[in-house]
KOLTORKOL-161362 format. One record per residue (C-alpha): chain; residue in one letter; x, y, z; residue number from 1. Coordinates in steps of 0.05 Angstrom, whole numbers, plus 5000, padded with zeros to 4 digits. Layout:
REM KOLTORKOL-161362
A:A:X:Y:Z:NUM
...
This chain:
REM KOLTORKOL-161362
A:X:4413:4651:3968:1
A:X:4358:4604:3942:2
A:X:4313:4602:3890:3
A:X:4237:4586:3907:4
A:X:4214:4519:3883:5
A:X:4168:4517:3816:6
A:X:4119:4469:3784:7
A:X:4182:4444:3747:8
A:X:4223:4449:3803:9
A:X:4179:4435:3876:10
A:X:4251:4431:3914:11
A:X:4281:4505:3922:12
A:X:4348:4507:3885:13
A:X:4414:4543:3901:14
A:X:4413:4618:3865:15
A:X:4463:4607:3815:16
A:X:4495:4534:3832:17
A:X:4502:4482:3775:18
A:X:4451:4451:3752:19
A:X:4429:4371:3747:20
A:X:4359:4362:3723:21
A:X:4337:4290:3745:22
A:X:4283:4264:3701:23
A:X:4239:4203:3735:24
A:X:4212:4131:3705:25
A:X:4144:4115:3684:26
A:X:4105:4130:3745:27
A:X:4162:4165:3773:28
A:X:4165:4226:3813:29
A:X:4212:4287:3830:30
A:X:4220:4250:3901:31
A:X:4251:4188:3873:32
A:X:4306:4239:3883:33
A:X:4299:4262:3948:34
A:X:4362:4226:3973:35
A:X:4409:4260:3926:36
A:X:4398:4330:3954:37
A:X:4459:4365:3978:38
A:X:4503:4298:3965:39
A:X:4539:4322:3896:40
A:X:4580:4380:3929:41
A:X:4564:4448:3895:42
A:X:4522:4416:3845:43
A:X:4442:4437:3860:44
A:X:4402:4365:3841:45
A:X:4334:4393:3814:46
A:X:4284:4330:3810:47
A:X:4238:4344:3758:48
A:X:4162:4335:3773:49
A:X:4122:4309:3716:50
A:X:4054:4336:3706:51
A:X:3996:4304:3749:52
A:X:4032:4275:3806:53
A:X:4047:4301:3870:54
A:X:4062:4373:3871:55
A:X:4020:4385:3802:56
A:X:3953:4338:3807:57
A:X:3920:4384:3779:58
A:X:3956:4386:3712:59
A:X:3942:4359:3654:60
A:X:3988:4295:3639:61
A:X:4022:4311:3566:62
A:X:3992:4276:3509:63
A:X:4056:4256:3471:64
A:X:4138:4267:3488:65
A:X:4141:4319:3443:66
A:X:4089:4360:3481:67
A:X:4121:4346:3542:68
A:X:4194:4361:3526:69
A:X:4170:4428:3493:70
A:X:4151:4449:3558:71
A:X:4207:4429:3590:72
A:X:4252:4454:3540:73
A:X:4232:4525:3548:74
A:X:4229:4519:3621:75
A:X:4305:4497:3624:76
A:X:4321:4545:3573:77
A:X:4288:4610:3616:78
A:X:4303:4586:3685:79
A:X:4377:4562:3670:80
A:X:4432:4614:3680:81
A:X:4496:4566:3679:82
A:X:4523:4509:3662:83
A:X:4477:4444:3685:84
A:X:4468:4363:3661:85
A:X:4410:4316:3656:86
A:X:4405:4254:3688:87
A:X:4339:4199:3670:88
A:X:4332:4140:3691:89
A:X:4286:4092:3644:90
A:X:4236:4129:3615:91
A:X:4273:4197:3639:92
A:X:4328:4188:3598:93
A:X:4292:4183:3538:94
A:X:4256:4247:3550:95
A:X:4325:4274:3580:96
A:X:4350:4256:3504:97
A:X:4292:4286:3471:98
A:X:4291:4350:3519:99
A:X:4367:4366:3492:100
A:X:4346:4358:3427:101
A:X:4288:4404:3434:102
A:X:4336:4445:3469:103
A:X:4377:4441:3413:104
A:X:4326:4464:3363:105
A:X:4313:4525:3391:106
A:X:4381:4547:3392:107
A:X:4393:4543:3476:108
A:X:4448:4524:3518:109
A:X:4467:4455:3510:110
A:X:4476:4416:3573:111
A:X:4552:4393:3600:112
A:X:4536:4321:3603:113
A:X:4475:4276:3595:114
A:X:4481:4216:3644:115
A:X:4426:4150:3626:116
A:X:4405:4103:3661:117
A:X:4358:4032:3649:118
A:X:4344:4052:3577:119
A:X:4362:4029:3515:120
A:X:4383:4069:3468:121
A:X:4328:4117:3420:122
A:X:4345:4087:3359:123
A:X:4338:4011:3380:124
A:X:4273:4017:3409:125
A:X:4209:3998:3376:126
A:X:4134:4008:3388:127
A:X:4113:3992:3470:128
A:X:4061:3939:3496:129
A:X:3994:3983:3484:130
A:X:3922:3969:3509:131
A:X:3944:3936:3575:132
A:X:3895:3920:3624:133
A:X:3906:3942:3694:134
A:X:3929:3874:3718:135
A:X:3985:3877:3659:136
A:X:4008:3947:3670:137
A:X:4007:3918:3755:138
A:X:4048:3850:3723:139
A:X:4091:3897:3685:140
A:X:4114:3932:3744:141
A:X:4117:3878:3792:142
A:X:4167:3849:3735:143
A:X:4210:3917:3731:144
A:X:4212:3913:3810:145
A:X:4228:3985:3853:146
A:X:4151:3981:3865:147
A:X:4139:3957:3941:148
A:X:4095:3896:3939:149
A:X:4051:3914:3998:150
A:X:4026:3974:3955:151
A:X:4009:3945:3889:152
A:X:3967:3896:3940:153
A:X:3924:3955:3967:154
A:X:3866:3973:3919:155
A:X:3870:4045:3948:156
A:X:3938:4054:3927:157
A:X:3934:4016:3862:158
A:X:3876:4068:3841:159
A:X:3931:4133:3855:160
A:X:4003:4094:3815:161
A:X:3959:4065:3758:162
A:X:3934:4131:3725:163
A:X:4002:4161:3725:164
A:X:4042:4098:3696:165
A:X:3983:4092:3637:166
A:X:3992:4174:3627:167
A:X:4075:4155:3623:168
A:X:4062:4098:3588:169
A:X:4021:4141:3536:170
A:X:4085:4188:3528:171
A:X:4131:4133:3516:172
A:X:4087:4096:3470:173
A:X:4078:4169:3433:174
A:X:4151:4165:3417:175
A:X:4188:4154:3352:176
A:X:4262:4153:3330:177
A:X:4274:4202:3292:178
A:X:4348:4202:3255:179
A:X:4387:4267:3262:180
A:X:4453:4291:3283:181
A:X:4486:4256:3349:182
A:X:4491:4310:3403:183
A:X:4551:4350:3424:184
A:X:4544:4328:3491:185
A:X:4586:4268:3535:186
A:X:4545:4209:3550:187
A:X:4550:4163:3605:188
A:X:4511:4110:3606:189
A:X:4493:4051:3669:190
A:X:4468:3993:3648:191
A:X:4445:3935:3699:192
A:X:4460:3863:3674:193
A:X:4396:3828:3692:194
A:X:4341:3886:3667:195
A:X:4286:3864:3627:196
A:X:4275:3934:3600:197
A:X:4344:3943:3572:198
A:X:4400:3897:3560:199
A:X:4473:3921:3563:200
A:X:4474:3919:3492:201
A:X:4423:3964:3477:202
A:X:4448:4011:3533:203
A:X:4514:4010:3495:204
A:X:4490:4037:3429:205
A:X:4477:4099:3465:206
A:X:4553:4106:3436:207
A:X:4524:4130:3371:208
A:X:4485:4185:3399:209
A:X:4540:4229:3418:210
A:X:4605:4255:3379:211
A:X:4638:4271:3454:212
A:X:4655:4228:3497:213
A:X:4623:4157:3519:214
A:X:4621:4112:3578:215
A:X:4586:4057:3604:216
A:X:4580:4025:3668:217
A:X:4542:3962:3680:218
A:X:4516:3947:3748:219
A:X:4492:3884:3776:220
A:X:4416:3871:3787:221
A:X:4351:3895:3758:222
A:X:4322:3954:3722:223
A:X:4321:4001:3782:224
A:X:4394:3972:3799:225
A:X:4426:4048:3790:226
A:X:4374:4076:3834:227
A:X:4379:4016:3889:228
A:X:4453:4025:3891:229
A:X:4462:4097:3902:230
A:X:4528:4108:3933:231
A:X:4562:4080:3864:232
A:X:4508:4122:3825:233
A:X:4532:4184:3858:234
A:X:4597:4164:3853:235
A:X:4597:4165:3775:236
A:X:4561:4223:3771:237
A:X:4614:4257:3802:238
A:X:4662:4239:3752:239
A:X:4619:4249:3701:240
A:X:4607:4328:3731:241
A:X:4688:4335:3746:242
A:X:4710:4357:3682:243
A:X:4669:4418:3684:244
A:X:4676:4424:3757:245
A:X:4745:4417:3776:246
A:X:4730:4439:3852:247
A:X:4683:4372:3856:248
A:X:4711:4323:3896:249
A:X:4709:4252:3860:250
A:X:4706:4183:3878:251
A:X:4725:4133:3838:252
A:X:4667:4075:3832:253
A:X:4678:4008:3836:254
């Protein structure tokens, strides 16, 4: 049986499967997850859709991460009946962070494991570039890579990605560290060793955020290395799910 797709959720999910929420980069979308879909076993990977892109142009892009992981938070919390994870990549998996502790606040289920990606960690990061023009915000992501050249050449397409990357850019600039209690939650964390975004060091201190377990990996390549390279992605996500699903069949990555 299968659950109908949502505004959250536009992919229909498996009625009563585990849960991995996968949580997008700036500008991202729930279909920079399209390729994981049915590849992690009995696990149901439910790409998240930010509002105001695909699925949802008509909504309302949040104002600040704490609006937006309010949101999301009771979402999880009402459509969640088992156990599930969170995966983000870049800005996902600081809004994957701040979602658990939302989460968190209002007494819900905590996740099984929260699995980062091309992000440094919450308490090391400081204040984002603000007031970019467009052809900053264009440089910016032409720097980052995992944005096709030919499109940030066409006007037509540069007028649909920028709005969404300055809305995401808003959220991340909206955040701020704020010190409390590490989370009671595993961490694994994949960290590429040429991203300008997030050096393996800062990826690292993601350590202090959790009193379960903690592992890194460190790829090789840029900041959307972990997305580029999705075989070994998938492959430690499987180990990271195993514990709580001993039927999973594992892989060890390279």
């Amino acid at each position: 049986m299968t659950a109908r797709a949502s505004r959250w959720l536009p992919f229909p999910v498996a009625a009563g499967a585990p849960r991995l929420y996968c949580l997008p980069h700036a500008g991202g979308s729930a279909s920079a997850f399209r390729p994981w879909l049915g590849r992690l076993g009995g696990v149901a990977v439910c790409p998240v859709q930010p509002p105001g892109r695909e699925t949802r142009p008509d909504d309302a892009p949040p104002a600040s991460m704490a609006a937006l992981c309010a949101d999301l938070a009771d979402r999880v919390i009402a459509e969640t009946a088992g156990p599930y994870a969170v995966f983000g990549h870049s800005l996902g998996a600081l809004t994957g962070f701040e979602l658990i502790r939302a989460i968190r606040e209002r007494g819900g289920p905590l996740p099984e494991h929260l699995v980062v990606s091309g992000c440094s960690a919450p308490q090391t990061l400081t204040g984002d570039a603000e007031g970019l023009t467009d052809e900053q915000v264009l440089g910016l992501m032409r720097g980052l890579g995992g944005t096709p050249e030919s499109f940030l050449d066409d006007p037509r397409v540069v007028r649909m990605i920028l709005p969404r990357v300055r809305a995401d850019l808003t959220v991340r600039n909206s955040f701020r560290y704020a010190p409390g209690p590490p989370l009671d939650v595993p961490i694994t964390a994949l960290a590429a060793d040429d991203d300008p975004r997030a050096d393996v060091a800062s990826v690292a201190a993601w350590r202090d955020q959790t009193i379960r377990r903690f592992r890194l990996h460190t790829y090789r390549g840029g900041h959307f290395a972990v997305l580029e390279q999705e075989d070994r992605t998938l492959a430690h996500l499987r180990t990271a799910l195993a514990p709580w699903l001993p039927a999973l069949t594992t892989t060890a990555p390279a």
